[in-house]
C-alpha positions in Angstrom: -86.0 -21.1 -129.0 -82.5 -20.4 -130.0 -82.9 -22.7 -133.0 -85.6 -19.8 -134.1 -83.9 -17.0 -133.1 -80.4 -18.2 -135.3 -83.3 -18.8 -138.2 -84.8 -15.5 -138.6 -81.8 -13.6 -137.0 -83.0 -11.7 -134.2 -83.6 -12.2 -130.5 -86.0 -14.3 -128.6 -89.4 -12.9 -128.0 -90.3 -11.8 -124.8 -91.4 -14.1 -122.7 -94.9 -13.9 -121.3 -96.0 -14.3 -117.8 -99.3 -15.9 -117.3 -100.1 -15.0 -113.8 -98.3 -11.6 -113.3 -99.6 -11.1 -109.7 -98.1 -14.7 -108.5 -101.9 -15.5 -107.6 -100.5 -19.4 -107.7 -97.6 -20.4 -106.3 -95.5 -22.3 -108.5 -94.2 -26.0 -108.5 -91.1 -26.5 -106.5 -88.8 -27.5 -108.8 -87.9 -31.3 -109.1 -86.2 -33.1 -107.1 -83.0 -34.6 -108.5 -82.3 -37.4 -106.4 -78.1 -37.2 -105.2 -76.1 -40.5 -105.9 -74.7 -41.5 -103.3 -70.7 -41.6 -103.1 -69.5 -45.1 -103.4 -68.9 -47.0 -99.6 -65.2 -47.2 -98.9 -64.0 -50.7 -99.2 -61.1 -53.1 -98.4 -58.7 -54.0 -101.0 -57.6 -57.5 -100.1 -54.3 -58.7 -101.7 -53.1 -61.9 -102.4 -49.8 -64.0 -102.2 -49.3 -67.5 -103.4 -47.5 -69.7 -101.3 -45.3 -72.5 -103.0 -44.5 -75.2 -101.0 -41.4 -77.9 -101.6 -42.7 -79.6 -104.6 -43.3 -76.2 -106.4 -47.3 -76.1 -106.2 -49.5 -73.3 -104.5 -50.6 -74.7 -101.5 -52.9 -71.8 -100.7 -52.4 -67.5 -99.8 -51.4 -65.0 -98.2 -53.9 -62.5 -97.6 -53.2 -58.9 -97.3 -55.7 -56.1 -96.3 -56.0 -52.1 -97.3 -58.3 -50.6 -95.1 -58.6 -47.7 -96.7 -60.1 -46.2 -93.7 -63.2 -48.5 -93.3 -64.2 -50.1 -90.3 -63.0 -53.4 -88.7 -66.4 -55.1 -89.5 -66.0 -53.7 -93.2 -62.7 -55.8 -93.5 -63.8 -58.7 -92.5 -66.5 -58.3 -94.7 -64.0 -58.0 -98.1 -62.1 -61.4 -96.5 -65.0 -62.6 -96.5 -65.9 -61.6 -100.5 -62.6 -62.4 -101.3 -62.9 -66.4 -100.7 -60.7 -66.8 -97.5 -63.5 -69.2 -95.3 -63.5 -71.5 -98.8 -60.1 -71.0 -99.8 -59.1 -72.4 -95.7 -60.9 -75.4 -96.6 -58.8 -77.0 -99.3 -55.5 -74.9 -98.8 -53.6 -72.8 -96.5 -54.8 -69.3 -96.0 -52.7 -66.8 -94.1 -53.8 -63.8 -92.6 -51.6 -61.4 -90.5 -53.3 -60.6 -87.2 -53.1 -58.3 -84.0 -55.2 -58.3 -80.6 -56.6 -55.0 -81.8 -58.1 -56.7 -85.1 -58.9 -59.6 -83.7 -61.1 -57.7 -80.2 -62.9 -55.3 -82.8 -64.4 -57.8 -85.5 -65.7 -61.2 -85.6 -63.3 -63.5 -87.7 -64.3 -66.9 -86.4 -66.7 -66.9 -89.7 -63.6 -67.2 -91.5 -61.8 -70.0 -90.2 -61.6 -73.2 -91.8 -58.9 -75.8 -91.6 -56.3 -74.1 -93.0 -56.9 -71.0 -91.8 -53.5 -69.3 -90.1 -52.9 -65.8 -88.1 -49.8 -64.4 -88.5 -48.6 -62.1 -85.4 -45.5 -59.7 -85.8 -44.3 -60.6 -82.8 -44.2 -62.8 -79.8 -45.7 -60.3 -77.6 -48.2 -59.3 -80.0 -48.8 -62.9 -79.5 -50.7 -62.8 -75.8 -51.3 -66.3 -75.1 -54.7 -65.5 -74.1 -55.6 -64.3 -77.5 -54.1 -67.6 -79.4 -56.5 -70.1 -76.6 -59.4 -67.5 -78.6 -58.3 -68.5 -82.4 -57.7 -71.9 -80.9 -61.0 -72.3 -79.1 -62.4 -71.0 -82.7 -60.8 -73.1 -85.0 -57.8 -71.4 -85.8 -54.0 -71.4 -85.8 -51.4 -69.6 -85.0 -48.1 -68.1 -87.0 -45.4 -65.8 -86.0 -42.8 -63.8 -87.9 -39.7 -65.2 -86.3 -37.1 -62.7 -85.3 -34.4 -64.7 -83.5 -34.7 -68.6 -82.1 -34.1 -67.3 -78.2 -35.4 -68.7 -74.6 -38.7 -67.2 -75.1 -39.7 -68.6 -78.4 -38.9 -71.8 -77.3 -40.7 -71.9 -74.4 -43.8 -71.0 -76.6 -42.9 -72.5 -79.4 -46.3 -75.3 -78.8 -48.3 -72.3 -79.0 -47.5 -71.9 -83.2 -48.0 -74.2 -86.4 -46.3 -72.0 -88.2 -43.0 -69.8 -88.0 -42.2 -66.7 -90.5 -39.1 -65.9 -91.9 -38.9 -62.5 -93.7 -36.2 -63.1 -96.1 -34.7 -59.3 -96.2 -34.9 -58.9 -92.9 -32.0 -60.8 -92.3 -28.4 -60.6 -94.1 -27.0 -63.9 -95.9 -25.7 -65.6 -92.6 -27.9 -64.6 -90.3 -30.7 -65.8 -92.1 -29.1 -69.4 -92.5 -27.9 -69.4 -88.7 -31.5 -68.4 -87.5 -33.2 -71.2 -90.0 -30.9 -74.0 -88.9 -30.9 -72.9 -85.1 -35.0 -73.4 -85.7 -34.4 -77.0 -87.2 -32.1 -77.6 -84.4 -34.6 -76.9 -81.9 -38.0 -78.4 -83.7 -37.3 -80.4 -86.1 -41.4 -80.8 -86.9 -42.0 -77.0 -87.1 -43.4 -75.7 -90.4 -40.9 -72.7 -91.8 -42.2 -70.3 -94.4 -40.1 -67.6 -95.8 -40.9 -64.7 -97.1 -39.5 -62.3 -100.0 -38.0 -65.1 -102.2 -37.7 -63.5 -105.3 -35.5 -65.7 -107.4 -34.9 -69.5 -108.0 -30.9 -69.8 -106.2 -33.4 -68.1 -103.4 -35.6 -70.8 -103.9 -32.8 -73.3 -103.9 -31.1 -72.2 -100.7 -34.3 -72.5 -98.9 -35.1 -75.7 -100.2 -31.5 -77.0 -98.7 -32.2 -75.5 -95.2 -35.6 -77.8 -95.5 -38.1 -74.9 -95.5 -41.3 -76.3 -95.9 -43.0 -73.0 -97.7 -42.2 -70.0 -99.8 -43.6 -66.1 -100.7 -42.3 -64.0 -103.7 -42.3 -63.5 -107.4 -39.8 -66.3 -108.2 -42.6 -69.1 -109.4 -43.1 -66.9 -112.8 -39.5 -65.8 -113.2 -37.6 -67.2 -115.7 -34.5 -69.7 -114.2 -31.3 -68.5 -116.0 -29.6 -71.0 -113.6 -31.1 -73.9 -115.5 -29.9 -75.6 -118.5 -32.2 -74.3 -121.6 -33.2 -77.9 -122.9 -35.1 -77.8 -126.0 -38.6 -77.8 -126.2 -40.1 -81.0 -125.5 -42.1 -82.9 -128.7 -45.5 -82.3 -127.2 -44.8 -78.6 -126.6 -43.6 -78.4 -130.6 -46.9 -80.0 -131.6 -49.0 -77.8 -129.6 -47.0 -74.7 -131.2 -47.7 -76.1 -134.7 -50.8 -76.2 -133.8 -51.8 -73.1 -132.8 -50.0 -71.5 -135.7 -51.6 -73.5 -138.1 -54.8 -72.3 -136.3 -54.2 -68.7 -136.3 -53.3 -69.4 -140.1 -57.0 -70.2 -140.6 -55.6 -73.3 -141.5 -58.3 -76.4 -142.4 -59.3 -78.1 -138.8 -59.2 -81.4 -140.6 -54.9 -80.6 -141.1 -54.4 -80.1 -137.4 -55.8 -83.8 -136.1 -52.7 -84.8 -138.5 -50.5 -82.8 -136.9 -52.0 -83.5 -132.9 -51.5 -87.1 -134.1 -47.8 -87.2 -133.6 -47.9 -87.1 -129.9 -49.7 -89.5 -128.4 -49.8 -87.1 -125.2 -51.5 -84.6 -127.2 -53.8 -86.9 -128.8 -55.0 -88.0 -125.4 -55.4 -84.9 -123.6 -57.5 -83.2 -126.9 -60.1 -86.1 -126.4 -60.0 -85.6 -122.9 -60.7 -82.4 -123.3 -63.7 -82.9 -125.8 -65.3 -85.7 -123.1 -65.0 -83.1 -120.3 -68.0 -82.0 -118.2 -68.0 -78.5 -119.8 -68.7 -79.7 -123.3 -71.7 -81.3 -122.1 -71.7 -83.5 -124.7 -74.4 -87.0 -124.8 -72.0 -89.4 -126.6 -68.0 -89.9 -126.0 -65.7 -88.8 -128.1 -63.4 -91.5 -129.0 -61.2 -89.7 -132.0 -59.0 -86.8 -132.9 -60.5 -85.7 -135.9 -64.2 -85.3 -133.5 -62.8 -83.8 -131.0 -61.4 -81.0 -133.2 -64.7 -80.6 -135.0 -66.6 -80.3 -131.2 -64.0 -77.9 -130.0 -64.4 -75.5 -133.0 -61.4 -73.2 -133.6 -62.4 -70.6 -130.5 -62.3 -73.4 -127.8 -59.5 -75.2 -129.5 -56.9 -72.0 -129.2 -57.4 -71.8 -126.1 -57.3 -75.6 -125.5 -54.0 -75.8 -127.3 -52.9 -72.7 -125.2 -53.9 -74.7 -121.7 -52.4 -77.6 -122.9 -48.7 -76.4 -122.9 -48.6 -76.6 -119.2 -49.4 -79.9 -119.1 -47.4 -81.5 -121.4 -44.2 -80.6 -119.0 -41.9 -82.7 -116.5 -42.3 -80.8 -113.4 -45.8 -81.1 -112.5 -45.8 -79.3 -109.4 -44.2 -76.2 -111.2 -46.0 -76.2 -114.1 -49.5 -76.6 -112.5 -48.8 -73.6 -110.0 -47.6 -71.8 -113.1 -51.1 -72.4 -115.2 -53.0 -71.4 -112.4 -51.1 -67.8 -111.6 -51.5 -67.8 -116.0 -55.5 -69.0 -115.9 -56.0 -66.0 -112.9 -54.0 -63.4 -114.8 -55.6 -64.1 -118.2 -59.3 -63.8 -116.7 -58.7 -60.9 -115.0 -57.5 -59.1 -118.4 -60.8 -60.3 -119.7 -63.1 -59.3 -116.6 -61.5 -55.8 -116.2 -61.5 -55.4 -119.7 -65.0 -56.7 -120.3 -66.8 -53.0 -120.7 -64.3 -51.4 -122.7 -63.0 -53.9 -125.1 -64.3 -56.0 -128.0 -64.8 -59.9 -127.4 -61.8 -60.2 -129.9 -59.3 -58.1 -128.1 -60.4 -59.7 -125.0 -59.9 -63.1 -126.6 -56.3 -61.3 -127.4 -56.0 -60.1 -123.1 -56.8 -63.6 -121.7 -53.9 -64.9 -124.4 -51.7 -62.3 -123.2 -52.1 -64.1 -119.7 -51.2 -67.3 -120.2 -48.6 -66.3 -122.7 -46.6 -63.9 -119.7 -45.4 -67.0 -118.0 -44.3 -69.0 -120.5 -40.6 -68.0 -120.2 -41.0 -69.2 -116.7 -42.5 -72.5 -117.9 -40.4 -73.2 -120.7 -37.1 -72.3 -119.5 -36.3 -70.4 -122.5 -36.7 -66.1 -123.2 -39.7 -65.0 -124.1 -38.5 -63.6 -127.7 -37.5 -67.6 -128.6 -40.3 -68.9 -127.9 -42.7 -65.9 -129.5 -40.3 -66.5 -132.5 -42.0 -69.8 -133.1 -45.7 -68.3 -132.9 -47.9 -66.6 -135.1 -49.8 -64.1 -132.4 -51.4 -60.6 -133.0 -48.9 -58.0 -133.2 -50.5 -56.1 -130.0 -50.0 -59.7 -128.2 -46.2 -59.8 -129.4 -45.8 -56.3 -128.1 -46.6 -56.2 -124.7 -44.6 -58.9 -124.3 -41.8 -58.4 -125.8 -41.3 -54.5 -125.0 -44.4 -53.7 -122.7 -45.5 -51.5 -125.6 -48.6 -51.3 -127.1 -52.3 -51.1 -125.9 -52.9 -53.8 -123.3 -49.7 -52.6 -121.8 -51.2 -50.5 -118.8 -54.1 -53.7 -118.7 -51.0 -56.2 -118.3 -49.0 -53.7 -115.7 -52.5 -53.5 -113.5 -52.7 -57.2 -113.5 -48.8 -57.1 -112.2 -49.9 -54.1 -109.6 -52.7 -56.8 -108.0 -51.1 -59.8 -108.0 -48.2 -58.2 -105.3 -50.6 -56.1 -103.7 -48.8 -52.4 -105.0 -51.8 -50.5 -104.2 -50.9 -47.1 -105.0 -50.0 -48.1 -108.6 -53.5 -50.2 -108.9 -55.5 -47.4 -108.2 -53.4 -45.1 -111.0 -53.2 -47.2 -113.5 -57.4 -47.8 -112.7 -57.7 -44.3 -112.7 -56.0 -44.2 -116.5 -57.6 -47.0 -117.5 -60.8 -45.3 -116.4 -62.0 -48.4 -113.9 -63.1 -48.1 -110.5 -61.5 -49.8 -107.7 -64.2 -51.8 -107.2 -64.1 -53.0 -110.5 -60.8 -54.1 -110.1 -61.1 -56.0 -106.6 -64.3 -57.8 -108.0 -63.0 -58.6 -111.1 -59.6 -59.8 -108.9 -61.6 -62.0 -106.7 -63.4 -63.4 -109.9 -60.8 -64.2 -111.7 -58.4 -66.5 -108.9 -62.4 -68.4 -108.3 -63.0 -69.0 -112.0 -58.7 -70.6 -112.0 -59.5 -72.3 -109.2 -62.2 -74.2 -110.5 -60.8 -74.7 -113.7 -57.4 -76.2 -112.4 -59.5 -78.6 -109.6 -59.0 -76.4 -106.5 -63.2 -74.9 -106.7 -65.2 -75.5 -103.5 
């Protein structure tokens, strides 16, 4: 009616009431149906754990219970992989008598499975025959090699070490009274956050290591040149982002035999699905197609290093990252710019896996200007995307839920998209159940 009244320029007619003496009741009004408020739910964090030869030997797991209910957080464990991930790798999981009495967790154990007690009273010995008698082990965090610990040290698989809990001496005088005393224990250490870190703990003969050091770039090793597989890869891929002919590349992939092999590898592999094998370079370009090949090429760069163990934990934490920028992105963003998040993944580590800064080795590529800027000044608009993936990985919930509040992404979004993403890496590295 307003439409008519703007048209001829003068109010609405009177409306007209056809039963004036409300002879008929009228309809109840419709019934709009109230959505529901999302149910609360666990976030579950994740830490890697390195062991001595530099690969991730399985996870810590870290809980937000965002005031749910015991039943509810074993319930996110559960979604978040910890029953599969205990049966290939180590998965630790910090534990009380309270926890353990008010929820069922014996549907998560598997052989790897490890529960972490603050303290050896926390510890009751009554509660460990429980985890025992289910399948599970015991860990403790270790606060100082005394009588009592070692009159229960049987009772553990596993001591903890928080790393800046203890000053420089203390640290090494509790870790080699430990050896002293049980040679055969297993020693993790917590909050290792650089590579000397790394290295110290590697002389005491720690068996196992938490922190950000595994993507940190070593400025305490010798910055060797790129290796000639790594320069054909680069070539490569610049050639490729040059639109450059497909038939110019197998030339160039042809100078390495290691590339040469692990392109027709690739082009064999179960993925392709292919019904004949592919025996050359040139075909396994032209199967590949330029899409699959970039991101080949990308892959490959981890693989064509000398220190497998580093390099393989490295392309995993890069796979996980990269697919999670492409999951979380996945309703906001074009396939091309998520193409461009999953890039910006791998790419974050590879000061860490080349031994070089990142603005040398960016200087030898040909990316997307919004690629080169997040990386090189955390500028641009995958910035916040990049930081979030940062904010899960070490378990910062306070600045995951406000940069998923900028971003305009629910927190469930977010943890799915988390536990997605370290499945899809698993499978793609070997490690799937």
């Amino acid at each position: 009616m307003s439409f008519w009244r703007k048209l001829l320029g003068g109010a609405e007619p009177p409306r007209v009431n056809p039963d004036p003496f409300q002879r008929e009741a009228p309809p109840p009004p419709a019934v709009v149906p109230v959505a529901e408020p999302p149910r609360p739910r666990a976030g579950v964090a994740r830490d890697e754990i390195i062991d001595a030869q530099t690969r991730i030997c399985g996870y810590r797991y870290r809980v937000t219970e965002h005031g749910v209910g015991p039943a509810e957080v074993v319930e996110a464990l559960a979604d978040a992989g910890i029953k599969n991930m205990a049966q290939r790798r180590m998965a630790l999981l910090p534990m009380t008598a309270e926890r353990w009495r008010s929820a069922d967790y014996r549907p998560l154990i598997g052989p790897g499975t490890r529960f972490l007690f603050a303290s050896l009273e926390a510890a009751e010995p009554a509660l460990l025959a429980e985890i025992k008698a289910a399948g599970g082990q015991a860990a403790l965090n270790l606060k100082e090699v005394n009588l009592a610990l070692r009159a229960r040290m049987q009772d553990f698989s596993l001591l903890f070490v928080d790393y800046p809990a203890f000053n420089l001496e203390a640290f090494e005088a509790q870790v080699r009274e430990l050896k002293r005393v049980a040679p055969k224990m297993e020693v993790m250490v917590d909050g290792i956050a650089t590579w000397p870190e790394r290295r110290l703990c590697d002389s005491l003969g720690v068996h196992y290591c938490l922190g950000g050091f595994i993507a940190t770039f070593d400025e305490d090793q010798p910055q060797e040149r790129l290796s000639e597989s790594r320069m054909v890869l680069i070539e490569m891929l610049n050639r490729l982002r040059q639109e450059g002919e497909l038939e110019s590349l197998a030339e160039i992939a042809k100078r390495d035999p290691a590339v040469s092999v692990q392109l027709i590898s690739m082009a064999n592999s179960p993925m392709m699905a292919l019904d004949r094998a592919i025996t050359s370079v040139e075909q396994a370009i032209l199967v590949l197609g330029r899409a699959q090949l970039y991101r080949w090429m990308t892959l490959a760069m981890f693989r064509v290093g000398g220190n497998r163990g580093k390099d393989e934990s490295l392309l995993e934490l890069a796979l996980t990252r990269g697919r999670f920028l492409e999951l979380v992105a996945a309703e906001t963003c074009t396939p091309s710019q998520c193409e461009e998040l999953f890039l910006v993944g791998l790419l974050s580590v590879f000061d860490a896996l080349l031994g070089q800064p990142m603005s040398r080795i960016l200087s030898t590529m040909n990316l997307p200007e919004k690629v080169r800027a997040v990386l090189l000044q955390s500028e641009g608009p995958y910035t916040r995307l990049l930081l979030l993936a940062f904010a899960v990985e070490r378990g910062r919930q306070e600045q995951v839920e406000r940069l998923s509040e900028l971003l305009g992404l629910s927190q469930e979004q977010v943890q799915r998209s988390s536990e997605a993403a370290l499945a899809w890496a698993e499978e793609a590295t070997g490690f799937g159940g």
